[in-house]
Structures are given as C-alpha cells and as structure tokens.
Predicted model as a PDB file, atoms N, CA, C, CB and O in Angstrom, pLDDT in the B-factor column:
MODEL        1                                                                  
ATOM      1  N   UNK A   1       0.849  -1.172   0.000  1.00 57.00           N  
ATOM      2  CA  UNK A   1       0.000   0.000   0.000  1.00 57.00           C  
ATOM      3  C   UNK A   1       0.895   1.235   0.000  1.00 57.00           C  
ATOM      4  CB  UNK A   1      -0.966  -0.002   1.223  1.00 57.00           C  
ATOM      5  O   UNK A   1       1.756   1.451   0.852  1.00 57.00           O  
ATOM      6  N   UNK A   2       0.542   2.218  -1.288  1.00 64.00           N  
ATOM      7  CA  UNK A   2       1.007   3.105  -1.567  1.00 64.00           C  
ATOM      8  C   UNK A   2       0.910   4.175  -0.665  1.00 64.00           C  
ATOM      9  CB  UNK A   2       0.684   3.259  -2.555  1.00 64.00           C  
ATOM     10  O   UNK A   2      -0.183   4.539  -1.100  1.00 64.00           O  
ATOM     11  N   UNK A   3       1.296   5.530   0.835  1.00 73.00           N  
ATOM     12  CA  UNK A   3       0.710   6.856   1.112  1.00 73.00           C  
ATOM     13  C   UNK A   3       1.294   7.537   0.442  1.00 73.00           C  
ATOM     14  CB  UNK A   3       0.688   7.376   2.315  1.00 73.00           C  
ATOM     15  O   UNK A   3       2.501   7.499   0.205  1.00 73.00           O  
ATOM     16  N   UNK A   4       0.401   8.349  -0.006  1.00 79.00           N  
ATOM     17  CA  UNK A   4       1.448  10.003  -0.632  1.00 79.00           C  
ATOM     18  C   UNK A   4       0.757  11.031   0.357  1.00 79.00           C  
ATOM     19  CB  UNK A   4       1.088  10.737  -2.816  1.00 79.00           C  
ATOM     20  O   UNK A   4      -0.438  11.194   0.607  1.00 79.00           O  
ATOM     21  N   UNK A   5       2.172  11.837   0.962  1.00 82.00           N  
ATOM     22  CA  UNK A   5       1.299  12.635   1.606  1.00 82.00           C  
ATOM     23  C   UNK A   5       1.576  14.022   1.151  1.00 82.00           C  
ATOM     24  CB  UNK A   5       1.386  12.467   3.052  1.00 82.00           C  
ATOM     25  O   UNK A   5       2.587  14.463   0.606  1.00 82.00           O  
ATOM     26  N   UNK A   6       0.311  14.708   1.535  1.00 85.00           N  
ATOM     27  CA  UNK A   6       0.237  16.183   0.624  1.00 85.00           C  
ATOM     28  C   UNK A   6       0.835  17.296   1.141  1.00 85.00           C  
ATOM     29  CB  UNK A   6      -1.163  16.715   0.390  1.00 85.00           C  
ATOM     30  O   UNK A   6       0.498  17.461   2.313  1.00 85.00           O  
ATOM     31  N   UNK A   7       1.623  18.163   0.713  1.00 85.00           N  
ATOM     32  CA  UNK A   7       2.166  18.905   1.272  1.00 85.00           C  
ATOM     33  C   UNK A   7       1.479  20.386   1.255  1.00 85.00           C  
ATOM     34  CB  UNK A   7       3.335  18.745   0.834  1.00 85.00           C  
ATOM     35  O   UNK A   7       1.273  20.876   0.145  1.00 85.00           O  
ATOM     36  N   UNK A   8       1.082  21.186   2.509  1.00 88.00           N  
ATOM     37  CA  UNK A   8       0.324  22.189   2.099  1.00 88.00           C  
ATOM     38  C   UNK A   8       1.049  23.344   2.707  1.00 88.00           C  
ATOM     39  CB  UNK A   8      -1.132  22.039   2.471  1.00 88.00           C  
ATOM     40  O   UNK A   8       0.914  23.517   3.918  1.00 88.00           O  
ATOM     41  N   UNK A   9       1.819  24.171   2.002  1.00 87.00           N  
ATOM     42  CA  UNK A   9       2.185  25.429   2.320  1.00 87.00           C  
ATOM     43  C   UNK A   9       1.445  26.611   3.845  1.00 87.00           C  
ATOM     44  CB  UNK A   9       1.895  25.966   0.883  1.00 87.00           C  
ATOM     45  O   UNK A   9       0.255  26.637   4.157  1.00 87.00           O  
ATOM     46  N   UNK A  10       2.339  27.270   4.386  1.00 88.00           N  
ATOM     47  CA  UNK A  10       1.802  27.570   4.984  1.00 88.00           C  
ATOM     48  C   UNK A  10       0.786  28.990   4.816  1.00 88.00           C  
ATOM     49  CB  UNK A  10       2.572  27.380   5.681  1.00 88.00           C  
ATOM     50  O   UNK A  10       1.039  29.864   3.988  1.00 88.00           O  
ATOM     51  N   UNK A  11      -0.169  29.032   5.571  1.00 89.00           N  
ATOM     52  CA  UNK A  11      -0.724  30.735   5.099  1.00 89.00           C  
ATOM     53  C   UNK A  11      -0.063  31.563   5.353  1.00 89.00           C  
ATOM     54  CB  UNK A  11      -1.876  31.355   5.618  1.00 89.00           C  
ATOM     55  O   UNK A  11       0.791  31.538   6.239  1.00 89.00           O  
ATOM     56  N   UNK A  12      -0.317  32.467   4.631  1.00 88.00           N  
ATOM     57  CA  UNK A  12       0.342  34.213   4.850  1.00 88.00           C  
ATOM     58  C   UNK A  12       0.136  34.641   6.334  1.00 88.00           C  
ATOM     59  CB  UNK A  12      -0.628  35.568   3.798  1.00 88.00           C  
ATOM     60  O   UNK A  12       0.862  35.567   6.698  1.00 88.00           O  
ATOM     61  N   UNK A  13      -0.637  34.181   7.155  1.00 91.00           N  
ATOM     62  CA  UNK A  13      -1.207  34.424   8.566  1.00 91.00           C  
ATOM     63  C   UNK A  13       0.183  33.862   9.834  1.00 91.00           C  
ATOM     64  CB  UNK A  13      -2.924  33.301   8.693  1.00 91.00           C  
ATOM     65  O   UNK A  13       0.861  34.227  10.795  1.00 91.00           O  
ATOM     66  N   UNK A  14      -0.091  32.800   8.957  1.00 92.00           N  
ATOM     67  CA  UNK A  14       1.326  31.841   9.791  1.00 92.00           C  
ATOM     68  C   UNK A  14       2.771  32.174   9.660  1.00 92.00           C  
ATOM     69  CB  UNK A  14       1.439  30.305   9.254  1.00 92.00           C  
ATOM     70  O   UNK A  14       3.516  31.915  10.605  1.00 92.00           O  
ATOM     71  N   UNK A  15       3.302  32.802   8.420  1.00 90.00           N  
ATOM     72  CA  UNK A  15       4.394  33.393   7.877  1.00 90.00           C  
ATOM     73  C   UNK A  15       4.288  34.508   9.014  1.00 90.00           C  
ATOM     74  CB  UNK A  15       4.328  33.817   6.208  1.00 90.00           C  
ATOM     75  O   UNK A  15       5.186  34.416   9.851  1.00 90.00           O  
ATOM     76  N   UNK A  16       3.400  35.512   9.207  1.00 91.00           N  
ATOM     77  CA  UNK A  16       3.719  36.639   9.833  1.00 91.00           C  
ATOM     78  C   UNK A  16       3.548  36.208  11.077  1.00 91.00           C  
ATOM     79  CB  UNK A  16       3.019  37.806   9.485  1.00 91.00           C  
ATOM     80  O   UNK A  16       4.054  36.969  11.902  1.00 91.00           O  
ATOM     81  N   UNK A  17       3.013  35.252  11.530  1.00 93.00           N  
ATOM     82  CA  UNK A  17       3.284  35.235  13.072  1.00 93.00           C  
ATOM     83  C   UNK A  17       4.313  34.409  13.626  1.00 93.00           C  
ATOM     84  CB  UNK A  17       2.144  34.836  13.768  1.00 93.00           C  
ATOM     85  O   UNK A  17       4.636  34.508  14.809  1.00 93.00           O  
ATOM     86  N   UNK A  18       4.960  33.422  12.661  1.00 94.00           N  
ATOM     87  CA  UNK A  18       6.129  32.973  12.994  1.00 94.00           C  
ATOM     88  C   UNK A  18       7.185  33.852  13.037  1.00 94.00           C  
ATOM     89  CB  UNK A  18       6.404  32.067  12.283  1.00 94.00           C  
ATOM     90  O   UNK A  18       8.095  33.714  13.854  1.00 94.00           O  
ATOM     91  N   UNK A  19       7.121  35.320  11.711  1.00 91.00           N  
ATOM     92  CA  UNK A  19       8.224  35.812  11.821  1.00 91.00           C  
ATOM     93  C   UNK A  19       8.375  37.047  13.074  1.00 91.00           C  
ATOM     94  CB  UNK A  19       8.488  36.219  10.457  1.00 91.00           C  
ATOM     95  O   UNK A  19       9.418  37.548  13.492  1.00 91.00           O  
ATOM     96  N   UNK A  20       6.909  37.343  13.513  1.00 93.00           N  
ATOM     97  CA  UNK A  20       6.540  38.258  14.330  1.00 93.00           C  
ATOM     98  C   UNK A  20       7.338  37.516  15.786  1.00 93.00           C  
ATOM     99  CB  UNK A  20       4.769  38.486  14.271  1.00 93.00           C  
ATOM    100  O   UNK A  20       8.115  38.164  16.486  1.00 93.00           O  
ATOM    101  N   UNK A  21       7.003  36.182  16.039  1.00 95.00           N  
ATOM    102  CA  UNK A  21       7.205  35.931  17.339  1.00 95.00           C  
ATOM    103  C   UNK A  21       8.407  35.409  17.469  1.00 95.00           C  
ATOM    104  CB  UNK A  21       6.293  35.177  17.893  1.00 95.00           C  
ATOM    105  O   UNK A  21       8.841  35.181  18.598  1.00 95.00           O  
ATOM    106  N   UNK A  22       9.294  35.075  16.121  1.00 94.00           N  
ATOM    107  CA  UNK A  22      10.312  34.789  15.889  1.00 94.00           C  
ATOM    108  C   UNK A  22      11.641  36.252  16.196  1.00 94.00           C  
ATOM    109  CB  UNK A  22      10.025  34.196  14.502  1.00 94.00           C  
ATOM    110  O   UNK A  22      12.805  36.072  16.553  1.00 94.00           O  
ATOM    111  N   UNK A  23      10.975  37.596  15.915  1.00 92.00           N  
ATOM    112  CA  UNK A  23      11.767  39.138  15.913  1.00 92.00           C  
ATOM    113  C   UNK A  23      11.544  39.385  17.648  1.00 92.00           C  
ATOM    114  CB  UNK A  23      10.777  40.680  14.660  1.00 92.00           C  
ATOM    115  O   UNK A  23      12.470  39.840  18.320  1.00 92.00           O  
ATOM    116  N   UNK A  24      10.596  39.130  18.082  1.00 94.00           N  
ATOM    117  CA  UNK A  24      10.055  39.226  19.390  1.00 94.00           C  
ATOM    118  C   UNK A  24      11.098  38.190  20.614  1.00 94.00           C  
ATOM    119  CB  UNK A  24       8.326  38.660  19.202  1.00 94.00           C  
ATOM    120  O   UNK A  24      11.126  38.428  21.821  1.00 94.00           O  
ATOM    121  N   UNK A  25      11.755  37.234  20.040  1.00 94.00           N  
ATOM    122  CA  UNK A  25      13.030  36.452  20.929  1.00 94.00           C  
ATOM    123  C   UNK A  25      13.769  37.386  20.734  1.00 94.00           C  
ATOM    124  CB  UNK A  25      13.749  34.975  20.508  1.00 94.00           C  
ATOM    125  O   UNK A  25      14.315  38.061  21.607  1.00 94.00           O  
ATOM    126  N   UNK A  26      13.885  37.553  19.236  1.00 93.00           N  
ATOM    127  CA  UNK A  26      15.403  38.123  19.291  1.00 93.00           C  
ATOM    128  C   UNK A  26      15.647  39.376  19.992  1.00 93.00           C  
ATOM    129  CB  UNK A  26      15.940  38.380  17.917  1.00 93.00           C  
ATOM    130  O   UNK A  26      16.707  39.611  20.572  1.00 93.00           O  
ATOM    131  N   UNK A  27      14.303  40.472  19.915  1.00 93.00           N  
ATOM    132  CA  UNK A  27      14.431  41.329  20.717  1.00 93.00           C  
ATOM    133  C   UNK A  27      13.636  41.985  21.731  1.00 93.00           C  
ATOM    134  CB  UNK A  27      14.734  41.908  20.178  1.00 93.00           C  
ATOM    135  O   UNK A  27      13.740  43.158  22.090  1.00 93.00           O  
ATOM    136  N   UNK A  28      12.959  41.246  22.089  1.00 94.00           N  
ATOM    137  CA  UNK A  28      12.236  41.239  23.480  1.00 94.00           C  
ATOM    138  C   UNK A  28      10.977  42.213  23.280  1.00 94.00           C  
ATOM    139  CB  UNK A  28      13.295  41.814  24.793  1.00 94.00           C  
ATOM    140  O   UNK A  28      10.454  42.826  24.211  1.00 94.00           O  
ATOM    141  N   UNK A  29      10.618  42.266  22.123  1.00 94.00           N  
ATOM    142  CA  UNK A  29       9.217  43.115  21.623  1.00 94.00           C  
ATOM    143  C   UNK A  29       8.471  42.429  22.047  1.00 94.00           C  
ATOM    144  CB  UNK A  29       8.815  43.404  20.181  1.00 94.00           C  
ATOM    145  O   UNK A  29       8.734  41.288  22.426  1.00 94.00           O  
ATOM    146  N   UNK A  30       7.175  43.049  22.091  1.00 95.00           N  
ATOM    147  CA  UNK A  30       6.170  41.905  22.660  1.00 95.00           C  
ATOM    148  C   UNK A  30       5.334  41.310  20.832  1.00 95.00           C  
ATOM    149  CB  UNK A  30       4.636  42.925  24.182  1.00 95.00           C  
ATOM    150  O   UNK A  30       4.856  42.001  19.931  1.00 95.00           O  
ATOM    151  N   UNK A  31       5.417  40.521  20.896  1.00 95.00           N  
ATOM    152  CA  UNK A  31       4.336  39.451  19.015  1.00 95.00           C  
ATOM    153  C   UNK A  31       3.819  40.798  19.024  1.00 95.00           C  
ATOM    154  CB  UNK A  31       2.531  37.544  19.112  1.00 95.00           C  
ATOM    155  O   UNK A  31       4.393  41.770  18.531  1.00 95.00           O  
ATOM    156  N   UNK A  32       2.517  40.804  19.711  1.00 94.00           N  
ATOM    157  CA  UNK A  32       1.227  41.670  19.092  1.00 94.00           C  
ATOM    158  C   UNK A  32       1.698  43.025  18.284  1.00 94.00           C  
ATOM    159  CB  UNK A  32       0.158  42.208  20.434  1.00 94.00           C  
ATOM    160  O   UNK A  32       1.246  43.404  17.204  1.00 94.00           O  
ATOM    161  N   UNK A  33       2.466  43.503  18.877  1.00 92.00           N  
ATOM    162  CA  UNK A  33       3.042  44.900  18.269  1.00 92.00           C  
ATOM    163  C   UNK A  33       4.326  44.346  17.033  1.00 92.00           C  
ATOM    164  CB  UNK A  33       3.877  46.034  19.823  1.00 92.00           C  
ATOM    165  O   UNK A  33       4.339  44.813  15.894  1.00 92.00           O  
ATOM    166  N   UNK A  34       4.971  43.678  17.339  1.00 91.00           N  
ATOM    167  CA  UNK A  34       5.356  43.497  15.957  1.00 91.00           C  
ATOM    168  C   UNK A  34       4.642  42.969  14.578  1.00 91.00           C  
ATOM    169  CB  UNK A  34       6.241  42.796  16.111  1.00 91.00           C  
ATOM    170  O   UNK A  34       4.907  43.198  13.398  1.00 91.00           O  
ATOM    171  N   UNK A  35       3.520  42.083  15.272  1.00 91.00           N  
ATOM    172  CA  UNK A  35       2.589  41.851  14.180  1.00 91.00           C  
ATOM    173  C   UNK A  35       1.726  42.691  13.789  1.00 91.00           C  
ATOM    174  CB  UNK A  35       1.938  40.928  14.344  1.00 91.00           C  
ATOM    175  O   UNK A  35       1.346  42.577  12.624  1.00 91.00           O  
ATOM    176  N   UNK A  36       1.204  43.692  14.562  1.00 91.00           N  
ATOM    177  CA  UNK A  36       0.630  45.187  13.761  1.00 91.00           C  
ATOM    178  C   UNK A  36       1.801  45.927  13.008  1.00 91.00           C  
ATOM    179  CB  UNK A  36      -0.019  46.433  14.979  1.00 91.00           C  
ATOM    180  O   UNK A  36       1.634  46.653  12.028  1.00 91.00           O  
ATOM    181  N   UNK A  37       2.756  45.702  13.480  1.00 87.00           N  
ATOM    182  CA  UNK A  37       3.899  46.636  12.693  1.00 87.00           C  
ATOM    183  C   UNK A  37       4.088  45.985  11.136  1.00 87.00           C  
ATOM    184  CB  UNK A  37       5.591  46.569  13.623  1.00 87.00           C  
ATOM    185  O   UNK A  37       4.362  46.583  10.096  1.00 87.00           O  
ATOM    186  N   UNK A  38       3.861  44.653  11.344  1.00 86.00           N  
ATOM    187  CA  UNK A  38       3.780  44.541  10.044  1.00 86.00           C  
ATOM    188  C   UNK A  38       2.891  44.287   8.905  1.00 86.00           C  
ATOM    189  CB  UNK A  38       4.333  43.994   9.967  1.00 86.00           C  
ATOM    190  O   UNK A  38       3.074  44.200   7.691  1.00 86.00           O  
ATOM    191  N   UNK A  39       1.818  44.191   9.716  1.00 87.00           N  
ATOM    192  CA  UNK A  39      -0.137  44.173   9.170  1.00 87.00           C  
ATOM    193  C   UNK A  39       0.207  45.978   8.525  1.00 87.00           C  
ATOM    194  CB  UNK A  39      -2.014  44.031  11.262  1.00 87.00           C  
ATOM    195  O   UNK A  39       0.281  46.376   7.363  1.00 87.00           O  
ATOM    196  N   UNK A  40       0.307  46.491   9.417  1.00 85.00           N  
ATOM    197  CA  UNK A  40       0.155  47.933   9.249  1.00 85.00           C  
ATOM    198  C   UNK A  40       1.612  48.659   7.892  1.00 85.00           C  
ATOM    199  CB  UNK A  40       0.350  48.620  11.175  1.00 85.00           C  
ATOM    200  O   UNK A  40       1.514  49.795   7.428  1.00 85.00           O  
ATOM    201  N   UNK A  41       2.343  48.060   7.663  1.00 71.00           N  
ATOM    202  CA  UNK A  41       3.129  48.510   6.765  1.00 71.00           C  
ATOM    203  C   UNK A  41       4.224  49.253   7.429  1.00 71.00           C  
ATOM    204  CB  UNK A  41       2.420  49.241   5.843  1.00 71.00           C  
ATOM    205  O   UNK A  41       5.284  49.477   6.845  1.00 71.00           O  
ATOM    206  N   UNK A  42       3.952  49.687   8.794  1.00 62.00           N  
ATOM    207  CA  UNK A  42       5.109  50.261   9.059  1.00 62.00           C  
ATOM    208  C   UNK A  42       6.476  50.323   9.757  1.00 62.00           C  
ATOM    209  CB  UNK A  42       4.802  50.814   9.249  1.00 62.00           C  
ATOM    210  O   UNK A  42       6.889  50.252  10.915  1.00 62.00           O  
ATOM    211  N   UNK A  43       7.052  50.506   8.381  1.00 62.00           N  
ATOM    212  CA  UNK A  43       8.250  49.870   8.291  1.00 62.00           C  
ATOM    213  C   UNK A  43       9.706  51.150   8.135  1.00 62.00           C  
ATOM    214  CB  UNK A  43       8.018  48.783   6.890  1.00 62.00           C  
ATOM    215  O   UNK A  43       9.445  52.349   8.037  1.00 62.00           O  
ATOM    216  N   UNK A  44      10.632  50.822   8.138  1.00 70.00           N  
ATOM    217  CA  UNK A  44      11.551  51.527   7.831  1.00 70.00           C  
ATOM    218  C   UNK A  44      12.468  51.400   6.925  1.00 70.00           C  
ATOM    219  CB  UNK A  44      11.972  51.676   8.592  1.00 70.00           C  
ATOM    220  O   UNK A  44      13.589  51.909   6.927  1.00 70.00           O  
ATOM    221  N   UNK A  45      11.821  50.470   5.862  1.00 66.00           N  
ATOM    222  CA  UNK A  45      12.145  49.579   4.469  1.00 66.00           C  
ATOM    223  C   UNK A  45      10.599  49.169   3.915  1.00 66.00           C  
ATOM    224  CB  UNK A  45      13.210  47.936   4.857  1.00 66.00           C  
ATOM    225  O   UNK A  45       9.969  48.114   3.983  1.00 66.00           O  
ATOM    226  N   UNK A  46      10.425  49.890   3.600  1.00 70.00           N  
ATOM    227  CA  UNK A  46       9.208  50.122   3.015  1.00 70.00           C  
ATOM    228  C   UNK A  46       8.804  49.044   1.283  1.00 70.00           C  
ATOM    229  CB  UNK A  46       9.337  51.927   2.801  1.00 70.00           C  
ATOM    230  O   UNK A  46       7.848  48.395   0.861  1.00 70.00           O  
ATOM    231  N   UNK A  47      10.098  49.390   0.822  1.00 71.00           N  
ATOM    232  CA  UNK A  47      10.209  48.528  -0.172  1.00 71.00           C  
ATOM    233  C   UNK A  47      10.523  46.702  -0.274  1.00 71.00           C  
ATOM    234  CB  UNK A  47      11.108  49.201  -0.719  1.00 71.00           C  
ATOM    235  O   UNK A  47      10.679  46.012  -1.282  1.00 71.00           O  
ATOM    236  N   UNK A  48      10.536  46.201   1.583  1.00 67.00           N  
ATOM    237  CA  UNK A  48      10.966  45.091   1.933  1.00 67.00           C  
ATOM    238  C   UNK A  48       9.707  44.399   2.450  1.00 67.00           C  
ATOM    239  CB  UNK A  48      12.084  45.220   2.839  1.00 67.00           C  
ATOM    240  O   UNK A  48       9.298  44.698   3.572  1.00 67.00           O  
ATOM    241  N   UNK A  49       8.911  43.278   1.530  1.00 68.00           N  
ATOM    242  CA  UNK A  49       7.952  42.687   2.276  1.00 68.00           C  
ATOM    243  C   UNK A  49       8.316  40.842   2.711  1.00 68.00           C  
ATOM    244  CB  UNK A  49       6.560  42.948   1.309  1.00 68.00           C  
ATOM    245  O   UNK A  49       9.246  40.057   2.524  1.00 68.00           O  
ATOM    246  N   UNK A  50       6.999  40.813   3.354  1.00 63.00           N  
ATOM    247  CA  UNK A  50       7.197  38.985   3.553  1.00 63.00           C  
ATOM    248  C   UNK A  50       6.952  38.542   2.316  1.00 63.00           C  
ATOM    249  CB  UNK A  50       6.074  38.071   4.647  1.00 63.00           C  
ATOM    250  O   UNK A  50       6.373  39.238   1.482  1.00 63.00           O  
ATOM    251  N   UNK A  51       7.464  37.080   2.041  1.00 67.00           N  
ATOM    252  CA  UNK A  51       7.588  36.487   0.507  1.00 67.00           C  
ATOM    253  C   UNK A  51       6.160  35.755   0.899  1.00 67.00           C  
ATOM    254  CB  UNK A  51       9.220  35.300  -0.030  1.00 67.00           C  
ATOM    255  O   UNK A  51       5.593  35.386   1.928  1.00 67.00           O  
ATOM    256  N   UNK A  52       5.813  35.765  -1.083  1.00 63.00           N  
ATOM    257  CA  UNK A  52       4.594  35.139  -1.170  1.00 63.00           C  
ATOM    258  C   UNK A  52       5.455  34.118  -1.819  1.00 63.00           C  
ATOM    259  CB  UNK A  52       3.250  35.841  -1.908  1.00 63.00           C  
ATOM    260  O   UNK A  52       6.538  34.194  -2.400  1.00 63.00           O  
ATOM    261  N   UNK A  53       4.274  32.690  -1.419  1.00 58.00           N  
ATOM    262  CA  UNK A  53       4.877  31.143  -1.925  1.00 58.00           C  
ATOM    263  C   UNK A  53       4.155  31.547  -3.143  1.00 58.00           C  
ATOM    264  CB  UNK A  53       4.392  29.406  -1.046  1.00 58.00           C  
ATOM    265  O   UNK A  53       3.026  32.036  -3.155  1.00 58.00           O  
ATOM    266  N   UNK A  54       4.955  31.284  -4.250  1.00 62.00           N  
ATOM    267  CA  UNK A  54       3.914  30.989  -5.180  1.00 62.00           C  
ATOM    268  C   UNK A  54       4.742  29.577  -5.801  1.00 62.00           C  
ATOM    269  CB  UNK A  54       3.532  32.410  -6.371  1.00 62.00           C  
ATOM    270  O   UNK A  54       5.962  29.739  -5.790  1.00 62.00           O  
ATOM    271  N   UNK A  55       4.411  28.591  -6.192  1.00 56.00           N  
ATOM    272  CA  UNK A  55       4.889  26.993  -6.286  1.00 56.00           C  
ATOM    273  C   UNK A  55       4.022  26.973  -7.067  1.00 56.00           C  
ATOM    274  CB  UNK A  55       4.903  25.830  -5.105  1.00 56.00           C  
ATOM    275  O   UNK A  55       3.005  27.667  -7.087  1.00 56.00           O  
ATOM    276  N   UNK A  56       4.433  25.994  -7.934  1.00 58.00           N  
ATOM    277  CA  UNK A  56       3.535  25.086  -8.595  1.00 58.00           C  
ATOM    278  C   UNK A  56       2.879  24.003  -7.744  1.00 58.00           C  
ATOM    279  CB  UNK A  56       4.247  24.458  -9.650  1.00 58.00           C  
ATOM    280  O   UNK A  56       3.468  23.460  -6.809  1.00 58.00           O  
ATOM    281  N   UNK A  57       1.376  23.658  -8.187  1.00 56.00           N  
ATOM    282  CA  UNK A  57       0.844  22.714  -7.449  1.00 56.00           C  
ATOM    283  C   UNK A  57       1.693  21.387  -7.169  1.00 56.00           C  
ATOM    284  CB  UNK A  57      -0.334  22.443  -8.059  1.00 56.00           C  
ATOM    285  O   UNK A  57       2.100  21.057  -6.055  1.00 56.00           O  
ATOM    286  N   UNK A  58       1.936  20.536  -8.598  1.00 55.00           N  
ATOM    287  CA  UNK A  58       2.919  19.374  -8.359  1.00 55.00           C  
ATOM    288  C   UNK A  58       4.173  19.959  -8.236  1.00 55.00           C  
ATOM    289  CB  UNK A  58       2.964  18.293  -9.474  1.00 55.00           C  
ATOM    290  O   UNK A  58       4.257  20.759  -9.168  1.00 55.00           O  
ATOM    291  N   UNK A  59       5.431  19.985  -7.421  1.00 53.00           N  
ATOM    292  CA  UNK A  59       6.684  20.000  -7.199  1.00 53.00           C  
ATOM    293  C   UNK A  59       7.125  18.828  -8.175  1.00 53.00           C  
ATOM    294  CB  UNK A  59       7.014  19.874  -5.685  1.00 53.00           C  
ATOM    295  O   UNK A  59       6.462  18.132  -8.944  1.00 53.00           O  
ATOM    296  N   UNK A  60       8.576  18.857  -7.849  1.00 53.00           N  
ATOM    297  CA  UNK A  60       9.035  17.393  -8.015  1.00 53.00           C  
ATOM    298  C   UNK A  60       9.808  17.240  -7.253  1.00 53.00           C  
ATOM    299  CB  UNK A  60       9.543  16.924  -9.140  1.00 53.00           C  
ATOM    300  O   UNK A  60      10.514  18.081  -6.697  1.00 53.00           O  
ATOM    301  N   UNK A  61       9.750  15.426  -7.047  1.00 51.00           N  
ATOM    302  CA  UNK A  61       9.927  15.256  -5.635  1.00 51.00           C  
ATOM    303  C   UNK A  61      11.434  14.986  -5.297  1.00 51.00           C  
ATOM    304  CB  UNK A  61       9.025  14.100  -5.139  1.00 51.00           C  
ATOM    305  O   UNK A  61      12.107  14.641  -6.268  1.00 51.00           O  
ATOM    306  N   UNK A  62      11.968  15.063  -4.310  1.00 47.00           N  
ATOM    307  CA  UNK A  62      13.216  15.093  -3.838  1.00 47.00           C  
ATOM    308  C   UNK A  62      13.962  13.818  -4.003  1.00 47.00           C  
ATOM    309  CB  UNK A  62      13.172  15.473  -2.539  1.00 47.00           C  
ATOM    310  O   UNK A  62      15.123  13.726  -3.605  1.00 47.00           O  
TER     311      UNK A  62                                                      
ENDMDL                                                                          
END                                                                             
C-alpha cells in the first residue's frame, strides 16, 4: 500500500506570526506589536515585504 502525503504550504497568517514571534526572541518586543507593525506597513524599508509562496501545485519530488 502506496501513502502520498500532501504537502500544504503555509498561510500568509502563519508566515507573519512565525516571523513576528520569531523578531520578538530576538528582541524582546512583545508578538502583538510586531505583528501590527507589520499588518500595518510600518516599516523603515518600506520597499521590503514577507515572501509570497507561489509553487507550482505538483513540485518534483526530492
């Protein structure tokens, strides 16, 4: 018996709160305010956003 299992990217929701609570170790911000800081755009690199996945549905596999 064959499993294939599916791989599902994460949401844009999850990207910013991993990276929110991930900036928040490094510097003792509290999440919530870094995650409005970056809901809200404001930034001090304005031209620097979070990456969108864009993938093809089938990959190929490793």
């Amino acid at each position: 018996m064959s499993s294939q299992r599916v791989h599902q990217h994460p949401s844009q929701e999850a990207i910013l709160r991993a990276v929110a609570s991930s900036t928040a170790i490094e510097t003792g911000q509290r999440i919530a305010d870094i995650e409005a800081k970056l809901r809200g755009g404001d930034s001090h690199l304005p031209q620097v956003s979070l990456a969108a996945i864009n993938r093809p549905a089938h990959s190929a596999q490793r």
